[in-house]
C-alpha positions in Angstrom: 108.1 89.6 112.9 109.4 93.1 111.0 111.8 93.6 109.0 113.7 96.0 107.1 114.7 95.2 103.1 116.9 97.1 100.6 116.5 97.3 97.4 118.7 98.2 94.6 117.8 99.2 91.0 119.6 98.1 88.0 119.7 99.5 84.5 121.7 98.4 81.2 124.7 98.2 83.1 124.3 100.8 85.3 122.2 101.0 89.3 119.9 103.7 89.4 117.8 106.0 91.8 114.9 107.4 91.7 112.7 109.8 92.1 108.6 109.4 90.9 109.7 106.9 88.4 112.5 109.5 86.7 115.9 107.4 86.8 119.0 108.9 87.2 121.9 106.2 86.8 124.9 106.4 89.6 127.4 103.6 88.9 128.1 99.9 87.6 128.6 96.9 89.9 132.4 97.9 90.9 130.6 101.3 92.1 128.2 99.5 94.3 130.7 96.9 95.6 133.4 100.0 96.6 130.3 102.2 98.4 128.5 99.1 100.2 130.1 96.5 101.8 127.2 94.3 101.1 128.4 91.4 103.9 128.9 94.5 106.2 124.7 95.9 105.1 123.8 92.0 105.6 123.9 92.2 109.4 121.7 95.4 109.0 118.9 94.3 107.1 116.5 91.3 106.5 116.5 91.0 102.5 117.7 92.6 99.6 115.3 93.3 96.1 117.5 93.7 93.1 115.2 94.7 90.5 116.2 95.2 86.7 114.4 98.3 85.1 116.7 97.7 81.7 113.9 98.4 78.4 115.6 95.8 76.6 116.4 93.5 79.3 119.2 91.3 79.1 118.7 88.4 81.3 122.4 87.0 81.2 124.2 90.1 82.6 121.3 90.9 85.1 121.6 87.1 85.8 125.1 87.7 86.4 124.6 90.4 88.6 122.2 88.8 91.0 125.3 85.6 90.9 128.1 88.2 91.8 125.5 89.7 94.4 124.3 86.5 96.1 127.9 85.2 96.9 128.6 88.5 99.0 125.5 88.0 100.9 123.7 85.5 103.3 120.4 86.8 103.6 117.7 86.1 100.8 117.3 87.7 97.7 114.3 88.9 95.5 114.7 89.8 92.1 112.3 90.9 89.1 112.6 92.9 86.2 111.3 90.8 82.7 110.1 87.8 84.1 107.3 86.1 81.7 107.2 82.7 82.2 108.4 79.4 84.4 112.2 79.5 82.1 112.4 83.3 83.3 111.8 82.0 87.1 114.2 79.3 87.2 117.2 81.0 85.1 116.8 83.6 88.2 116.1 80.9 91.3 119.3 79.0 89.3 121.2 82.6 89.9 120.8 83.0 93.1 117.3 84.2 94.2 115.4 83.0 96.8 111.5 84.8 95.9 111.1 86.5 92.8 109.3 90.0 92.3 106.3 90.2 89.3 104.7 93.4 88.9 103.5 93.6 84.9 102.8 89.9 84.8 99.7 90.0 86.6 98.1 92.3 83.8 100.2 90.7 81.0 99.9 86.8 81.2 98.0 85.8 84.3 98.1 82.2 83.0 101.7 82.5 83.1 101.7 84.1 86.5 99.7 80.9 87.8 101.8 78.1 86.1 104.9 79.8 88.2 102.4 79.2 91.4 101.8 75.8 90.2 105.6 74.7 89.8 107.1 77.0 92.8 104.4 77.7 95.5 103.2 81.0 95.8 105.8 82.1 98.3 108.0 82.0 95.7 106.5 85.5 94.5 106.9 88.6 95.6 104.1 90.8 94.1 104.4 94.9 93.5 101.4 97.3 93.4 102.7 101.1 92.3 100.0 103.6 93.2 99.1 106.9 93.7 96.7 109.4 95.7 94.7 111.2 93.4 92.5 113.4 95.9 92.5 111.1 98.1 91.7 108.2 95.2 94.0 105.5 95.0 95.1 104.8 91.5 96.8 101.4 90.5 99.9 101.5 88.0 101.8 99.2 86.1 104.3 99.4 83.6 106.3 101.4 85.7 103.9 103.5 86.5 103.1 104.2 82.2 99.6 102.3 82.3 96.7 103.2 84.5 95.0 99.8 86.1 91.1 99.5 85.8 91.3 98.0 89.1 91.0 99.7 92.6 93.5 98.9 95.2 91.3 96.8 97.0 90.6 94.5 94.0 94.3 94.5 93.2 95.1 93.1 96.4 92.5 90.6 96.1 93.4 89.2 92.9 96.7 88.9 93.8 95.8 87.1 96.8 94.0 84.9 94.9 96.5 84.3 91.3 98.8 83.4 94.0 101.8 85.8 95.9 103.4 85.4 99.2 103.9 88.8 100.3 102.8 92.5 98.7 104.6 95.4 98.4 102.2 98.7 98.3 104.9 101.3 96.4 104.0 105.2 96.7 104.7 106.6 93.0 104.4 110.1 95.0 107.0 109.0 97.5 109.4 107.3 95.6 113.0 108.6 95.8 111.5 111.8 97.9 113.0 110.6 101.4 110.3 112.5 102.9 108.6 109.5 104.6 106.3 106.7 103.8 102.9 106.6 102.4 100.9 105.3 105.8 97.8 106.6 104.9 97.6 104.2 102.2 96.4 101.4 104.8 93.4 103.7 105.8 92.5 102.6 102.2 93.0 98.7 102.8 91.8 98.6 106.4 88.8 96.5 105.7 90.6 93.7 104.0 91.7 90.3 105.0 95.4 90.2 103.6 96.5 86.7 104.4 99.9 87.6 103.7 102.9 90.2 104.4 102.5 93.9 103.0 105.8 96.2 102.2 105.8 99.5 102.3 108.7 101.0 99.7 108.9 104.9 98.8 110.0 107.7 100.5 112.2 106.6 103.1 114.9 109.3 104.0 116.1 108.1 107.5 115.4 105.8 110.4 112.5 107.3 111.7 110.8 106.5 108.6 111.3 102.6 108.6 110.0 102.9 112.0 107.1 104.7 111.9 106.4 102.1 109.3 107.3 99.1 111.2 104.9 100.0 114.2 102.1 100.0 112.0 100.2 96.7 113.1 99.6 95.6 109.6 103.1 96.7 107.7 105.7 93.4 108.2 108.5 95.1 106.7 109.6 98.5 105.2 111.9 99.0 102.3 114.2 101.1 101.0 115.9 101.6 97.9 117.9 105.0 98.7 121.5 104.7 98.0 122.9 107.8 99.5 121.1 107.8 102.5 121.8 104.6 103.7 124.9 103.9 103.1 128.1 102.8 104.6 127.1 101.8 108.6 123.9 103.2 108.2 121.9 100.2 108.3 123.6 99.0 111.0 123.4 101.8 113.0 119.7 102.0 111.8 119.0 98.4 112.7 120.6 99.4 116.2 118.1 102.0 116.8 114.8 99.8 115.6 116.3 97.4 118.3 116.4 99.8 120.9 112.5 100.4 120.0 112.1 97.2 120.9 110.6 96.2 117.4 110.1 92.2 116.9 112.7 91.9 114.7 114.1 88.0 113.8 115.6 86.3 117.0 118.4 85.2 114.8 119.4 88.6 113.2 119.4 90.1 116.8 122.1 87.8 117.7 123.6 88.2 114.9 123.5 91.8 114.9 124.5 91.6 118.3 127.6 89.3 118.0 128.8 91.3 114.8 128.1 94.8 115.6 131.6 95.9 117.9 133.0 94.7 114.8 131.3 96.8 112.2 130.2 99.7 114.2 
């Protein structure tokens, strides 16, 4: 089944957008809780990704962020940013997530990455892979997109597949915060391989048409979006709305719930 995810980005205090990995903060948790009404977004989307991009992270405010987040909300949350070891995954499972999202651990400390697969289950994790087309070359990232990866795509993807990770998110550095579309050609790249588990799209998502040229794709399971302005208020309501109309397989259980719920909201 698709589905559609937000994702919101959180720095020292502050949630963010961005733009190719340039940050540009917006406003503090007050900000995001006058401008969404985040019960009101749950009956537009599938999941939400709060993801800390602090430099010196501080694990006990994010923590209380993703707490304050999860008790407006009752669809799962993912959320990453500093997470090192097994204590890191269970302070945030203990907060309120449901998967977690690693990204620099898989170059970092794979031995670490694997003892959070021993003592959650890998569908627990959420794994990232930031990229870009270089002449029609894809080129991994990590480090938010600082470091350049000695590995292709293709022998990201298997790696990760076999460390351990539930699902995979592909995210275009060249699309991120443009809102001028998603990255498809990237599965051209992939097309040969056997990806026993769900691949996100995130980056460059500007409007509805977007999520679903991405969701008709036959191997994307969900598109996500991290672009504040542009969905915002109804929007994903109305947006989830118009993916239903296209007859998308979209959770039996969020239809009816959109469904029941939507002469309220809309």
């Amino acid at each position: 089944m698709k589905r559609l995810i937000f994702a919101i980005l959180y720095e020292d205090g502050k949630f963010i957008l961005s733009r190719n990995f340039r940050k540009q903060k917006i406003g503090n948790l007050n900000w995001l809780f006058q401008n969404y009404n985040l019960l009101e977004v749950s009956f537009g989307i599938d999941e939400i990704i709060i993801i800390d991009t602090s430099k010196n992270k501080n694990k006990i405010e994010f923590c209380k962020i993703i707490e304050k987040i999860s008790e407006k909300l009752f669809i799962p949350i993912t959320a990453g940013g500093g997470i090192n070891n097994v204590s890191d995954a269970k302070v945030f499972q203990e907060s309120g997530a449901d998967k977690i999202l690693l990204n620099k651990l898989f170059y970092k400390d794979p031995k670490a990455w694997k003892k959070i697969v021993e003592k959650y289950g890998k569908q627990f994790i959420v794994s990232c892979i930031d990229y870009k087309n270089n002449n029609n070359k894809i080129e991994v990232y990590f480090n938010e997109a600082k470091k350049l990866s000695n590995l292709s795509i293709d022998d990201t993807i298997l790696s990760l597949l076999k460390i351990g990770t539930g699902e995979i998110i592909l995210q275009s550095i060249d699309k991120d915060g443009t809102g001028m579309g998603l990255d498809l050609n990237v599965i051209s790249h992939i097309k040969n391989l056997n990806i026993a588990c769900p691949l996100i799209l995130l980056g460059g998502v500007g409007k509805p048409e977007h999520i679903l040229n991405g969701l008709l794709n036959k191997r994307i399971d969900a598109v996500c979006t991290a672009n504040l302005f542009n969905f915002i208020g109804k929007s994903f309501l109305q947006t989830r709305e118009y993916l239903i109309s296209r007859k998308l397989d979209l959770n039996k259980w969020e239809n009816e719930n959109f469904i029941n719920y939507k002469n309220k909201f809309l």
